[in-house]
Every structure is written in C-alpha cells, then in structure tokens.
C-alpha positions as CSV (number, residue, x, y, z in Angstrom):
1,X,-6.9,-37.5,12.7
2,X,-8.9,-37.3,9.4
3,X,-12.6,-35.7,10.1
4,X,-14.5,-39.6,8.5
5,X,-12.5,-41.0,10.9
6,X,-13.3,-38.6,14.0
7,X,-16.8,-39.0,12.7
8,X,-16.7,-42.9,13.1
9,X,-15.8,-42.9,16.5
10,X,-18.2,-40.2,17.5
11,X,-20.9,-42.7,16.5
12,X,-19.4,-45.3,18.1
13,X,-19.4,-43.2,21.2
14,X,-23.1,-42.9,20.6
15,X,-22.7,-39.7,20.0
16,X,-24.0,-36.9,17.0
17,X,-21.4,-36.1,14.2
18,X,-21.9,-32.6,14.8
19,X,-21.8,-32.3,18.2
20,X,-19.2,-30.0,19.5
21,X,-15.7,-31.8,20.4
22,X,-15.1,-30.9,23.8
23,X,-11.6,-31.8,25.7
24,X,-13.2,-34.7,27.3
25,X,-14.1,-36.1,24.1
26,X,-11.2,-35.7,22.2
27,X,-9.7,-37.1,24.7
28,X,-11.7,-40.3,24.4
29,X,-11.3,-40.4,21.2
30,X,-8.1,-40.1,21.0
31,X,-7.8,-43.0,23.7
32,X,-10.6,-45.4,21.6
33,X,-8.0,-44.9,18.9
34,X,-4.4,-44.9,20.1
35,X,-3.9,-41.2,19.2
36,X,-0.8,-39.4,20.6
37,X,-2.5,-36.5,22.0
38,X,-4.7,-33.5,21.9
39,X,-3.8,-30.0,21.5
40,X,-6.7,-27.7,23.4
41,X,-6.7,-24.0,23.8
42,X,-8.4,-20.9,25.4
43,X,-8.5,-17.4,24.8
44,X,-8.8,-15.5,27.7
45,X,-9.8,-11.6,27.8
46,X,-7.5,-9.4,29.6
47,X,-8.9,-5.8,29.6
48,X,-8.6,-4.9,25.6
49,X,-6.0,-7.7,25.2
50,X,-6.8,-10.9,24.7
51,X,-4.0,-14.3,25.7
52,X,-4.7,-17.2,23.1
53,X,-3.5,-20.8,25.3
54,X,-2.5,-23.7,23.3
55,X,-1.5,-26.9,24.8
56,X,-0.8,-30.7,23.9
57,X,-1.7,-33.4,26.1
58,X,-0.7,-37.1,26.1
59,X,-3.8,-39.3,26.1
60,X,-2.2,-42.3,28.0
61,X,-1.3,-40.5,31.1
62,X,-2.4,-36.6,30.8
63,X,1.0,-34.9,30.3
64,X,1.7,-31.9,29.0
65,X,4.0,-32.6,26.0
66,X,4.6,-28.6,25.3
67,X,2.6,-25.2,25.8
68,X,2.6,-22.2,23.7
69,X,0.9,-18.7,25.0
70,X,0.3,-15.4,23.0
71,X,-0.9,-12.2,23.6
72,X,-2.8,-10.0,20.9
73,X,-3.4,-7.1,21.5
74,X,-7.1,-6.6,20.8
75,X,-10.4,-9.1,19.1
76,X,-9.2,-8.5,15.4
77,X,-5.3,-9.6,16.2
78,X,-6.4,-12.6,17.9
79,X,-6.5,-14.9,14.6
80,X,-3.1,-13.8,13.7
81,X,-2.3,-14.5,17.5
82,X,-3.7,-18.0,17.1
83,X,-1.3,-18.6,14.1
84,X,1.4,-17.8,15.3
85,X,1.1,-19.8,18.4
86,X,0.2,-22.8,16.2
87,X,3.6,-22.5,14.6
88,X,5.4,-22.5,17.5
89,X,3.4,-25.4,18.9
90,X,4.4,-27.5,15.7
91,X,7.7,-26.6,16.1
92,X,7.8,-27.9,19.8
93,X,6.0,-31.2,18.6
94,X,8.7,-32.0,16.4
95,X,8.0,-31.0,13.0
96,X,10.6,-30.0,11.1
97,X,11.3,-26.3,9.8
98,X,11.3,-27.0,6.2
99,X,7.5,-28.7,7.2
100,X,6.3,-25.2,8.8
101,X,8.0,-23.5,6.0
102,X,5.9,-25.2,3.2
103,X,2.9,-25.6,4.6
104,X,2.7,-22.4,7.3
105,X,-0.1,-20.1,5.6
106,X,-0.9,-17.8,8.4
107,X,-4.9,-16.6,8.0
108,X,-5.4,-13.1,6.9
109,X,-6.8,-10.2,9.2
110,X,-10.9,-10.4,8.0
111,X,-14.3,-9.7,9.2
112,X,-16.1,-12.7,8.6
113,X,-17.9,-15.4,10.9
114,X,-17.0,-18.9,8.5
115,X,-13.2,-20.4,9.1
116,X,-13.7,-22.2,5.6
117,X,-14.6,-18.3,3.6
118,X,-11.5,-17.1,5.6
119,X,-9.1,-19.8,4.2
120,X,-10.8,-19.2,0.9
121,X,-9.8,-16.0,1.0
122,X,-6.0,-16.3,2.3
123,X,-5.4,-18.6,0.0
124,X,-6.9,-16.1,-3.0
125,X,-5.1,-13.0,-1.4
126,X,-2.0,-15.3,-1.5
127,X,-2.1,-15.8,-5.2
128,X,-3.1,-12.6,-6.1
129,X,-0.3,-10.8,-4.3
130,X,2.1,-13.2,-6.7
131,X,0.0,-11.6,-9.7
132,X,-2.0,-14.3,-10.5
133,X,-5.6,-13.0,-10.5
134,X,-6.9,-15.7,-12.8
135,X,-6.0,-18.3,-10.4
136,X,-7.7,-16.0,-7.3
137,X,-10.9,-15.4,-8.9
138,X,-12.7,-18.9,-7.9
139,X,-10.9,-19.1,-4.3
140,X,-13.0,-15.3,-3.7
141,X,-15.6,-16.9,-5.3
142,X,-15.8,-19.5,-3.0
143,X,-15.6,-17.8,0.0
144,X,-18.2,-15.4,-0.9
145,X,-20.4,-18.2,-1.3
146,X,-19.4,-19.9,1.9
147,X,-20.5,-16.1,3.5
148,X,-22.3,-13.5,1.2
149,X,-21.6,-10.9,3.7
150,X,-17.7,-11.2,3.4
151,X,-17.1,-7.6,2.5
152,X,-12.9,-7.9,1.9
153,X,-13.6,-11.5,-0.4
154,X,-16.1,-8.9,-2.9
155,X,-13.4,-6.0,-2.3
156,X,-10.5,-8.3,-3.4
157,X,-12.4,-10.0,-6.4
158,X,-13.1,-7.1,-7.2
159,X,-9.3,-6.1,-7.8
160,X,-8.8,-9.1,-9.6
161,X,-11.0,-8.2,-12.1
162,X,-9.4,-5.3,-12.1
163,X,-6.1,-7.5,-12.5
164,X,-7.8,-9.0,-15.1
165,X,-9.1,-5.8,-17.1
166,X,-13.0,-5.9,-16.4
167,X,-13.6,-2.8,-15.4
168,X,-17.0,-3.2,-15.0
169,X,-17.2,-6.7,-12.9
170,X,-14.9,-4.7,-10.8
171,X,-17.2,-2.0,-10.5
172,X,-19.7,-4.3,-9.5
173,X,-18.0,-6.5,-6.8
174,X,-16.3,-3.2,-5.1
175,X,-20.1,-2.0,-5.2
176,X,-21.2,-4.4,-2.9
177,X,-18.3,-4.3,-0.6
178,X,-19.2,-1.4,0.0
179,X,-22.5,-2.2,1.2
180,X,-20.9,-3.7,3.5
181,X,-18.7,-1.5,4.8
182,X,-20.5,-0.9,8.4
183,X,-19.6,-4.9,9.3
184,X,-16.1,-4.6,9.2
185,X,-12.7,-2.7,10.7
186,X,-11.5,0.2,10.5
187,X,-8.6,-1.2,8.8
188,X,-11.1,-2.9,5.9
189,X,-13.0,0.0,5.9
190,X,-10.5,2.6,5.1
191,X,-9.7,0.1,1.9
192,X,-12.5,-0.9,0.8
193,X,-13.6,3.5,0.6
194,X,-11.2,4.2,-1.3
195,X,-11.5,1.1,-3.7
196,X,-15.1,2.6,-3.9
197,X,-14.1,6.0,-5.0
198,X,-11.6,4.7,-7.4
199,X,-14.7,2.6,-9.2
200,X,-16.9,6.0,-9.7
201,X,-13.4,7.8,-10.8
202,X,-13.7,10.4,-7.7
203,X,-9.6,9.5,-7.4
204,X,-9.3,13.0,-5.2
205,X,-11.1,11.4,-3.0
206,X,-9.7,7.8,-3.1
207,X,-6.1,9.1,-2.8
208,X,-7.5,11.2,0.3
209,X,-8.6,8.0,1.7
210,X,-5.5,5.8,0.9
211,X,-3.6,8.7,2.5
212,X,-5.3,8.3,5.7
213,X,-5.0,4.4,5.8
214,X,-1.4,4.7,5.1
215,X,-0.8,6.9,8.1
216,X,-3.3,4.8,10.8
217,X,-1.6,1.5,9.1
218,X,1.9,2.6,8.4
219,X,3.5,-0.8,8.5
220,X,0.6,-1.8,5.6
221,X,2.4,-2.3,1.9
222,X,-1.8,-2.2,0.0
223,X,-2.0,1.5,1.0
224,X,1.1,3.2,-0.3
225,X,0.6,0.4,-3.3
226,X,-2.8,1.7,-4.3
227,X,-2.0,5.4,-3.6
228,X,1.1,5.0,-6.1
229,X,-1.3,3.8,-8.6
230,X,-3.5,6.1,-8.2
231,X,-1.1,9.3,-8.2
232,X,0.4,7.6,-12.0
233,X,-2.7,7.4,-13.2
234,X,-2.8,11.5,-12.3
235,X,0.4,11.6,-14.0
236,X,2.0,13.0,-10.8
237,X,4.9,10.1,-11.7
238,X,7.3,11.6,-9.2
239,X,5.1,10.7,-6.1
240,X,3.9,7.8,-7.1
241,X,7.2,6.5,-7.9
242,X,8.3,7.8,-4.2
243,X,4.6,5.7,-2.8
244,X,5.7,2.5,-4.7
245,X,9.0,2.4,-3.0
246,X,7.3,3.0,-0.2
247,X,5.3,-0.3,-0.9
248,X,8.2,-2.2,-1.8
249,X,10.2,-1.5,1.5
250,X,7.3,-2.9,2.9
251,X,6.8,-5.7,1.2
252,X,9.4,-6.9,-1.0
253,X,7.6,-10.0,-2.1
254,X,4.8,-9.1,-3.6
255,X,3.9,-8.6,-7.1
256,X,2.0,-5.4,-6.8
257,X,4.7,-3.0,-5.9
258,X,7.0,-4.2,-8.5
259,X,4.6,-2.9,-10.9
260,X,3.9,0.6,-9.4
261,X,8.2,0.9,-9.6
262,X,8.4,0.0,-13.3
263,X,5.1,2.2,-14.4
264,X,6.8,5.1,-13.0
265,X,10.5,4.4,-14.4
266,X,8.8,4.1,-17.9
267,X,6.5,6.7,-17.5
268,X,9.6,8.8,-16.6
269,X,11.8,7.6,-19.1
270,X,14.1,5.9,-16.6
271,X,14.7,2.8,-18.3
272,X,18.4,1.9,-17.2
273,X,16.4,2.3,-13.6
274,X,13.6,0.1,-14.6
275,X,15.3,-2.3,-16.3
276,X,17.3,-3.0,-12.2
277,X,13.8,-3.3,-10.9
278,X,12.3,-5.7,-13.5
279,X,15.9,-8.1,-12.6
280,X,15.1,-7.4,-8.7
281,X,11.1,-9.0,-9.6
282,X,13.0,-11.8,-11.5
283,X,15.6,-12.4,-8.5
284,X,12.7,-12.4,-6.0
285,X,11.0,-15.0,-8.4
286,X,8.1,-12.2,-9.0
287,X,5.8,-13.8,-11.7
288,X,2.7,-12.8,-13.3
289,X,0.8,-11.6,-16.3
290,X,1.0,-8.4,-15.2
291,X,4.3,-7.5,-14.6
292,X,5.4,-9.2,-17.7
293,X,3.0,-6.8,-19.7
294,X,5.6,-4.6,-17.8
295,X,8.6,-6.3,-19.8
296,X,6.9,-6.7,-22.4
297,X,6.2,-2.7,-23.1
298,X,9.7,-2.0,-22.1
299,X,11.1,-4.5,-24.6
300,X,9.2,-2.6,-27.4
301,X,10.2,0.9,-25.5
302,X,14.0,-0.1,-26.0
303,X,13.3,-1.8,-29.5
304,X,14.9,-5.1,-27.9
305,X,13.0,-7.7,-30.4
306,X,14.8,-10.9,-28.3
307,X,12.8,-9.8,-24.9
308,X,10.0,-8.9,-27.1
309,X,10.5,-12.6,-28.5
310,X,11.1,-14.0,-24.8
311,X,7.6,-12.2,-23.3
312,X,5.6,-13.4,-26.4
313,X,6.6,-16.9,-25.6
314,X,6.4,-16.4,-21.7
315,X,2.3,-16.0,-22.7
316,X,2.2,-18.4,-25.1
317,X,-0.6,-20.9,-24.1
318,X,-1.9,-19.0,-20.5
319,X,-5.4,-17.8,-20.0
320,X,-3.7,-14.7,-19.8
321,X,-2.2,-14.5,-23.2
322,X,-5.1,-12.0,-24.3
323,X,-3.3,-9.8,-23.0
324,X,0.3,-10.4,-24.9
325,X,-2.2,-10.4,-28.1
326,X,-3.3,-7.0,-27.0
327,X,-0.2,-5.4,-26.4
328,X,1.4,-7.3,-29.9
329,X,-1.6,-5.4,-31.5
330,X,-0.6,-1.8,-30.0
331,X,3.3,-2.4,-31.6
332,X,1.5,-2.9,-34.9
333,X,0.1,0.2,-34.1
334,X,2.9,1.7,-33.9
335,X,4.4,0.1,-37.0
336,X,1.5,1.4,-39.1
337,X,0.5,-2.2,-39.7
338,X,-3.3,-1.3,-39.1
339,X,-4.2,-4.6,-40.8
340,X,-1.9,-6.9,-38.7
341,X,-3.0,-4.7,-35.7
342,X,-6.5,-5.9,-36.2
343,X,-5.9,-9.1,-36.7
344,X,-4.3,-9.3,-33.3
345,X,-6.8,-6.8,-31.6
346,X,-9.8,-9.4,-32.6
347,X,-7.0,-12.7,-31.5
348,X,-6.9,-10.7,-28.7
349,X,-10.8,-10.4,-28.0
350,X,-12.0,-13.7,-29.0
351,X,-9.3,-15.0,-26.3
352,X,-11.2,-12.8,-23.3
353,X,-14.4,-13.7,-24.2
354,X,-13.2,-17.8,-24.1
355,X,-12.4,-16.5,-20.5
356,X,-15.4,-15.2,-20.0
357,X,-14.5,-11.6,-19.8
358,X,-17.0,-10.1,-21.7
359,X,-15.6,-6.2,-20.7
360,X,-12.1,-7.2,-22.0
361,X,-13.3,-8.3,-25.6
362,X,-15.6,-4.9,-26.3
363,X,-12.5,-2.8,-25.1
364,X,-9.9,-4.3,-27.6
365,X,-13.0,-4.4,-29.9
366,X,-12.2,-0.3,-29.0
367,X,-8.9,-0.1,-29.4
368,X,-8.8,-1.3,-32.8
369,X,-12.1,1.1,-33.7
370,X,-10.2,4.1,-32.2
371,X,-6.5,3.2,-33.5
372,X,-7.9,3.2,-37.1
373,X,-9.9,6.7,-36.4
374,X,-6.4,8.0,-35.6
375,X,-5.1,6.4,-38.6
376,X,-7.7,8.4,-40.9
377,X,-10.0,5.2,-41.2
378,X,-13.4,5.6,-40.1
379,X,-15.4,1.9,-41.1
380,X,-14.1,0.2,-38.1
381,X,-15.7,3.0,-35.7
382,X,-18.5,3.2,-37.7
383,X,-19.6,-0.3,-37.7
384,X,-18.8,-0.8,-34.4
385,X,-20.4,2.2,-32.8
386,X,-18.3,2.7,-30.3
387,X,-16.3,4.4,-28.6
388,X,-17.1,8.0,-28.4
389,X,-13.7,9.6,-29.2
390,X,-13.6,7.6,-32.4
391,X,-16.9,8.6,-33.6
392,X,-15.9,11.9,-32.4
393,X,-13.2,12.4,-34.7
394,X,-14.7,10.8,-37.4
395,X,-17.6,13.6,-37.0
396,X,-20.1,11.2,-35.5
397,X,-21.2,13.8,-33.1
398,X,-24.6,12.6,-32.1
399,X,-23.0,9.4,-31.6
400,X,-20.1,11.0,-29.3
401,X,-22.6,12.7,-27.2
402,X,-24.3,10.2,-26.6
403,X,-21.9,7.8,-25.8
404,X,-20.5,10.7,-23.4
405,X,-24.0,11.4,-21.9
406,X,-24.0,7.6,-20.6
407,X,-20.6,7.9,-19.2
408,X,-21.0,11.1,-17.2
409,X,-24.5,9.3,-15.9
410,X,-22.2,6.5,-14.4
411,X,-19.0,9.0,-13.8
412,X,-20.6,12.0,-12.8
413,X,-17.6,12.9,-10.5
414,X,-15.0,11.3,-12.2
415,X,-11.8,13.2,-11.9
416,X,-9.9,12.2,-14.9
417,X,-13.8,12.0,-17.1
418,X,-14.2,15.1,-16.7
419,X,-11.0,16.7,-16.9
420,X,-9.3,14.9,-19.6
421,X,-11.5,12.2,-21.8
422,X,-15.0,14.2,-21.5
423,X,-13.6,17.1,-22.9
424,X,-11.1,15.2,-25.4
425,X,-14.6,13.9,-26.8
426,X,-16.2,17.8,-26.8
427,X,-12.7,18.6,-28.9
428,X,-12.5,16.4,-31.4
429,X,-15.9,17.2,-32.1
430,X,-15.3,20.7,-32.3
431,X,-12.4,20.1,-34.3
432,X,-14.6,18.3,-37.0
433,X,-16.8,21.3,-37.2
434,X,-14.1,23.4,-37.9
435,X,-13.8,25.2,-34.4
436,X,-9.9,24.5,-33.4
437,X,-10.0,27.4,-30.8
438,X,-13.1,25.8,-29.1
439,X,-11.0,22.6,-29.1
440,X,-7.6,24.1,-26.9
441,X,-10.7,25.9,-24.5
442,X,-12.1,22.5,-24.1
443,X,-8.3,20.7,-23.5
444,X,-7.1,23.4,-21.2
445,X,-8.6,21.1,-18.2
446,X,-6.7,18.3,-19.2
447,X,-3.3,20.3,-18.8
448,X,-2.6,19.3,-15.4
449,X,-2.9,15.1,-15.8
450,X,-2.2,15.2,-19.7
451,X,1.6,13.8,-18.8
452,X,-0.3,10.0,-18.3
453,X,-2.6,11.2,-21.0
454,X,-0.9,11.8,-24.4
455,X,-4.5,11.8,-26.5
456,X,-5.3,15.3,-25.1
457,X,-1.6,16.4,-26.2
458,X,-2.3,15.1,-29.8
459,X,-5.6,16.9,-30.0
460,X,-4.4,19.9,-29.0
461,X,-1.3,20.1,-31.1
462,X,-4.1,19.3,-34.1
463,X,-6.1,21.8,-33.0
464,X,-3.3,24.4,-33.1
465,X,-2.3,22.8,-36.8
466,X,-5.6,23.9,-37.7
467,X,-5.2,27.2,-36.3
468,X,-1.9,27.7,-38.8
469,X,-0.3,27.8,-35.4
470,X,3.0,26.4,-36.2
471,X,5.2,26.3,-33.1
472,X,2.6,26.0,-30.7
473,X,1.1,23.1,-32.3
474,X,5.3,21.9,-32.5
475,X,5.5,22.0,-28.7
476,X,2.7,20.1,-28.4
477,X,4.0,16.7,-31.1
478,X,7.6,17.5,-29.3
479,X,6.1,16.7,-25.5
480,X,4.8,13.3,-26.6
481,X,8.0,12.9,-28.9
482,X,10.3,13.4,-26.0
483,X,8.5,10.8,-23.5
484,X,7.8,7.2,-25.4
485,X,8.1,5.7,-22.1
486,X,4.9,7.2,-21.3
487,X,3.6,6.5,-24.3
488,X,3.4,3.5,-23.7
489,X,3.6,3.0,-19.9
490,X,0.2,6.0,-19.1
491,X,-2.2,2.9,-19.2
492,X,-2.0,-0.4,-19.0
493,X,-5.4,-1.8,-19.8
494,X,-5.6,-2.0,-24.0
495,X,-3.4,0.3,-25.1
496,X,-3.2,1.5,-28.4
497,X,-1.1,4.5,-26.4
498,X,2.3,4.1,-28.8
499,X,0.3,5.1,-31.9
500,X,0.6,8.5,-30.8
501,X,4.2,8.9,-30.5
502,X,4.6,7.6,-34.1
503,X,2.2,9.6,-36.1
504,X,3.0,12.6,-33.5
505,X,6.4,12.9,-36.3
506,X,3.7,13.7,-38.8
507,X,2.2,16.0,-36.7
508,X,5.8,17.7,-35.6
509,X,6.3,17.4,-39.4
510,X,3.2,19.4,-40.4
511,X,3.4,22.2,-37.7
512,X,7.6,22.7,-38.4
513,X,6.7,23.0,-42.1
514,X,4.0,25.6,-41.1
515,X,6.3,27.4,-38.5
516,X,8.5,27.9,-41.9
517,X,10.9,25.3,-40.6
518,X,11.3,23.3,-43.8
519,X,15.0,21.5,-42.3
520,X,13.4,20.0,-39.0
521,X,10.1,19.4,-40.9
522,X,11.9,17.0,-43.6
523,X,13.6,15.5,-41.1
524,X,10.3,14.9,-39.0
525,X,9.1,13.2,-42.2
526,X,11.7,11.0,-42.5
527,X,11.6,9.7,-39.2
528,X,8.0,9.3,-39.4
529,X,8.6,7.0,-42.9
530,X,11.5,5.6,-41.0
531,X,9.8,4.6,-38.4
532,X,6.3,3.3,-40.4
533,X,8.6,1.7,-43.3
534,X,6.8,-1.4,-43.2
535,X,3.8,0.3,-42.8
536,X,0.2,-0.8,-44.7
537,X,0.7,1.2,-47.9
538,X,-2.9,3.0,-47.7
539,X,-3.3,4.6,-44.5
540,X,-4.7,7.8,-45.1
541,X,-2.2,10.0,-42.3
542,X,0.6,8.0,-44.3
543,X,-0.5,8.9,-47.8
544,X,-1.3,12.7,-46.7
545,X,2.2,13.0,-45.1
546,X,4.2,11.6,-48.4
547,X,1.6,14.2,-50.2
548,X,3.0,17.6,-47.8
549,X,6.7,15.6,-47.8
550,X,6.3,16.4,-51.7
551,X,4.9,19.8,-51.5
552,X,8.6,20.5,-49.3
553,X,10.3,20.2,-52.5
C-alpha cells in the first residue's frame, strides 16, 4: 500500500501516523481496506548466527500464503540476509522473474543506523561501479545528510571525486571517513585505511593495507582493484596488471577493473591485448567517462583518427566532456600545436569549473603552464604562478621552492612526492643554475617508479646533455621513445604526458649528435619534424632543433 494511504487509515484508526506498525495493525489495516495480505518477519539470534523469518498472511482468514527463512551468519550479513529472503518471497507471491530482475537492488553491507542513507548509498555505489561518478555524487550526498556519521557514504564520495579528478574534495571527504573509522567493520575499516593513506601519498602503506583486506576478504573485487591501481601508479605494471585480473575474475561487471586491465596493457605496450579488453568492456555494456578516456588515449597511442573521432563524439554534450577537452589538448601537445593545445586546456577548464570542480580547472590551468615550460615558453608559467616544476625550469626558483615547501607540508610522507616530483622540482632547478651533476644525484630516487613517471627520465637525459654526456643522456630519450603507451597511459588525471615522447626525438637527436653519431642523430631529427610537421612555427625547442639539424650539415 502507498505510505498517504497507510497514514489515512491509521488516523482513522484513531491512531498516530508515526506510531510503529505492529502485526496486529497491519493487519487491520489491511482488513479496513481489502488488502491481500501482510508479509511480517523476525530475526531471531542463534549463538553468532542470526535466522531472518519472513512470512505472508491472508487478511480474510489468517493463512500463510508462503514463508521464506535465512540464515546469516553474523549482525553485519543479516541485511544481505534480509534481501535475499525478500526475493525469494516475491518470487513465491507470484511476481514474475523479469519483475525481480529489474527492480531487485539488494542493499549494500554498511555501518549506518538510517534505511533511507543506506538506499542512498546503494543506489550511488551502483552507479559508480558502472563509472558514472557524476551521477553518484548527489545520491552520497544525500545519504550523508540523511546520517553525518555514515563513514563508507564520505569514503565513496570521496572516490568519486577522485573519479571526477578533484583531488583535493577527495582528500577532504576520505579525511572524515576516517574520523570515523572506529564506528564501522572491519571490512570498512580495512578500506577506508588504506583510502586514507593513498590521500596523504603514504601508498607503501596503503598497498600494505589493501593487501591485508584482500587476503581477510578474498572473494571482495575493491581490494585487488585499488591495489592494482595503486601498484601502476608505482610503475610496478606487471603486478598490477596480475591485481586487476584478479579484480575482474571477481567482478566481471564492473567498470573499475576494466580500467586497471587497459592502464597496464598501455602502460606495457600491449595494445593488441588491450585492444580485446576494451571489446570485452563494450560486450559487457561497460560505459563511462573513464574508461573511454581509456579508448580515447589508445586511439591516439595507435594513431587511429576514426576512434579518436568516435570517443570525441561519445563526450560530446556530457558533464564529463572536460575531460575529452583535456585529453584533445595533450594530442596537441604532442603535435606541437601549443596554441591549439591552449585553447582546448582553457575549453577544458572553463567546462570543470561550470561543474563546479574548482581542482579540475587550476590543474589543466597547470598543464597548459607546464606543457609550454617544456616547449621553451615561459609567460604561461609565469603569469600563472604555478606549478612548481614549470617555474622550476623556467629558473623561478624561489617560486619552486615554495610551491614545494607547501606540498611537502601536506605530503610530508608521500612516497612518490618525495621520490620522484620533489626531487624533479630540486633538478630542474639545479639544472637552471648550471649544476647538471646535482640534477642526476637529485633523480637517482626516482629510478625505481620512473617507468609510470617519464618527467624524471626527461630531466635526467637533459641533465646528462648538459654534461656532454652523449650516450647516457641517449639511453635516457631511447627509454621514453621505446614505451608511448606509457607515455601516455602513467597518469590519467590531465596529462600533458605524450609531450614527452615527442620532443624526447629532439633530445635523442641532440645526445646521438654529441655521442658523434651524426646518422641516428639526423634521423632523430627527422622524426622529430615528422612527427611535429604541423607544428606552431615558433616554439623555441622546434626552432633550436632545425638550428643543431643545420649545424649536422
């Protein structure tokens, strides 16, 4: 019966609308208004178990028209319990399969004490598991506000920001989950920890603690999911890609692990392999803006300008499309067309900030600064003031430092901060003051993650350049050269990643020229004009490397 309608006949009844509905009562009401019958239950305590009762009785004459009973096996399964017995219950009644098919949402395993913050919550879980963390934003929203102390609603709001690229709303929401974190399971507990340690960037610890949640929850996909993440973003691609198909076996429906799969194919240069995955995600009707950033990057990987085409117009019109504008703007990059870049970078901004994500806009607002830096323009980065490896190598040192001084307040444990991008910062400013062998000291910490991180790569082989290092600075273009999957594929925020693998042929160029290789060094040159033929006609790294082209002759 509707609730106005239950409520009218409790009045009639003389009776409070919010007094509890016992089986007597619904029983009258159901008589007073020629109802079929009631379904009751109990849940009965059984040492640690608990057995959930449900049964439906005829209001005419008190028969039981069917009985479902469950047994789960301790307080935190008993919801789950309850579902499924529902099910079965409508199934008994008469409803038909394809009914319990479309409109069977079972309630997800959470500490909280409101019904209505828990459906909230399903229902966002639900849409963010199909990748659509725009849509799940209000429904965690909502439930938070329904209860404030609803630690997995923050935690998974949290992730779609994350989704969504706002790093620091995500920092924020996993913050107070984990204030939290003595209310709930062990189960919550162990994720929301390790979501924690991810936000400050301790992601030794945060693998430790996915690790541990994967082996007390072994049949749970998130674990493995977030640990595969996790290990990428270490550039230990192997594992991860062994963790997301641990995910996927798991759970073959969700978005999430589909993702983890196709950032370790590119990463690895596997493309014929990631190009079966992305058909799987399209077979399983996997959707979301996030795994078609994942087409999308390998459709420029491969050069494939119809599935470039095909992903531009799949964004076309969504709140998401900030993203395709971001990700248009790295290919420009790529292509040396700085101008057209920035046009898209600032599309690209101006769309976030519509959304109201504030964090998104100032980080393409970064790209763009730090792309031209690398390009040999300094305005942007100067105007903008910000971020501290532009200014860095445009010999803004004060600038840098501070900048860096902020991060390390907020990162002071950070694993990847201060192995790879705090000391890429303290090298490109060494490299401005004309200290190249303080710049490889500095880099030597970023060795063992610098697969994920091709920045520290560049820098070094620079660094060597300046040391009239000619083969060792080589080896260092040729690594980035020989992966532009993971050129593209080592982040997937605002990349403006594939610049490097295009201007690394200047660099290979250069330090083949200085190694006395004049062959491989005019062919370097010519892929690097090949490649930026349509390139703006005034970029200072392009005019420089027609200037030493010359000079081979």
């Amino acid at each position: 019966m509707d609730d106005e309608q239950v409520q009218q006949t409790l009045r009639l009844m003389s009776l409070s609308p919010g007094v509890r509905i016992t089986n007597q009562i619904a029983h009258d009401i159901c008589v007073r208004n020629a109802a079929a019958a009631t379904i009751d239950g109990s849940i009965a305590s059984l040492g640690k178990n608990y057995v959930v009762t449900l049964q439906a009785i005829t209001c005419p004459g008190g028969a039981t028209l069917a009985r479902e009973q469950i047994q789960a096996d301790d307080k935190e399964h008993v919801l789950n319990a309850l579902g499924t017995a529902a099910t079965a219950m409508r199934a008994r009644l008469g409803e038909s399969r394809s009914s319990i098919q479309k409109l069977n949402r079972p309630l997800e395993q959470a500490t909280t004490g409101s019904l209505e913050a828990l459906q909230d919550y399903t229902a966002g879980l639900a849409e963010l598991t199909r990748g659509r963390f725009l849509v799940a934003r209000p429904m965690f929203e909502r439930a938070i506000a329904l209860d404030p102390n609803f630690a997995m609603a923050y935690f998974y709001l949290a992730i779609a920001f994350n989704n969504a690229g706002d790093t620091g709303r995500q920092a924020e929401y996993i913050r107070k989950a984990f204030a939290l974190i003595d209310r709930v399971s062990e189960d919550e507990r162990d994720r929301i920890a390790a979501g924690y340690y991810e936000s400050t960037g301790e992601l030794d610890k945060a693998i430790d603690a996915y690790r541990l949640g994967r082996e007390n929850y072994p049949r749970s996909w998130h674990f493995p999911n977030f640990l595969s993440e996790n290990l990428i973003n270490l550039g230990e691609f192997e594992e991860g890609l062994k963790q997301g198909e641990a995910a996927y076996q798991l759970q073959p429906n969700a978005e999430p692990p589909y993702r983890r799969l196709l950032d370790a194919y590119m990463n690895l240069d596997r493309l014929d392999e990631a190009s079966k995955v992305a058909e799987s995600a399209r077979t399983h009707g996997i959707d979301g803006a996030r795994i078609h950033q994942r087409f999308l990057e390998m459709a420029y990987i491969r050069g494939d300008q119809s599935a470039v085409a095909r992903e531009i117009q799949w964004y076309a019109g969504k709140p998401e499309e900030y993203l395709s504008f971001g990700w248009q703007a790295a290919n420009r990059n790529v292509l040396g067309q700085r101008r057209e870049s920035s046009k898209l970078y600032k599309r690209a901004a101006e769309t976030a900030l519509r959304r109201g994500l504030t964090d998104v806009a100032a980080d393409f607002e970064e790209a763009d600064a730090r792309a031209d830096a690398l390009s040999g323009n300094c305005g942007t980065v100067r105007h903008l003031g910000r971020p501290a490896l532009a200014l860095a190598l445009c010999g803004d040192a004060a600038g840098a430092e501070k900048l860096a001084a902020e991060t390390s307040k907020r990162l002071p444990n950070g694993t990847i901060w201060n192995a790879v991008q705090l000391p890429e910062i303290r090298a490109a400013i060494e490299l401005q003051r004309g200290q190249p062998a303080k710049a490889v000291e500095l880099l030597a910490s970023a060795s063992p993650y610098e697969r994920a991180y091709p920045e520290a790569v560049y820098l070094r082989g620079l660094a060597y350049l300046r040391l009239h290092k000619g083969p060792e600075a080589a080896a260092e273009f040729q690594k980035i050269l020989d992966h532009k999957g993971a050129s593209w594929a080592s982040t997937w925020r605002f990349p403006n990643w594939g610049l490097y693998y295009s201007i690394s042929y200047a660099g290979l160029a250069r330090a083949s020229a200085l190694a006395g290789d004049t062959v491989k060094a005019r062919k370097a040159f010519e892929d690097f004009f090949a490649s930026w033929k349509d390139a703006d006609e005034n970029l200072p790294i392009l005019l420089e490397a027609k200037k030493n082209y010359a000079a081979l002759h």
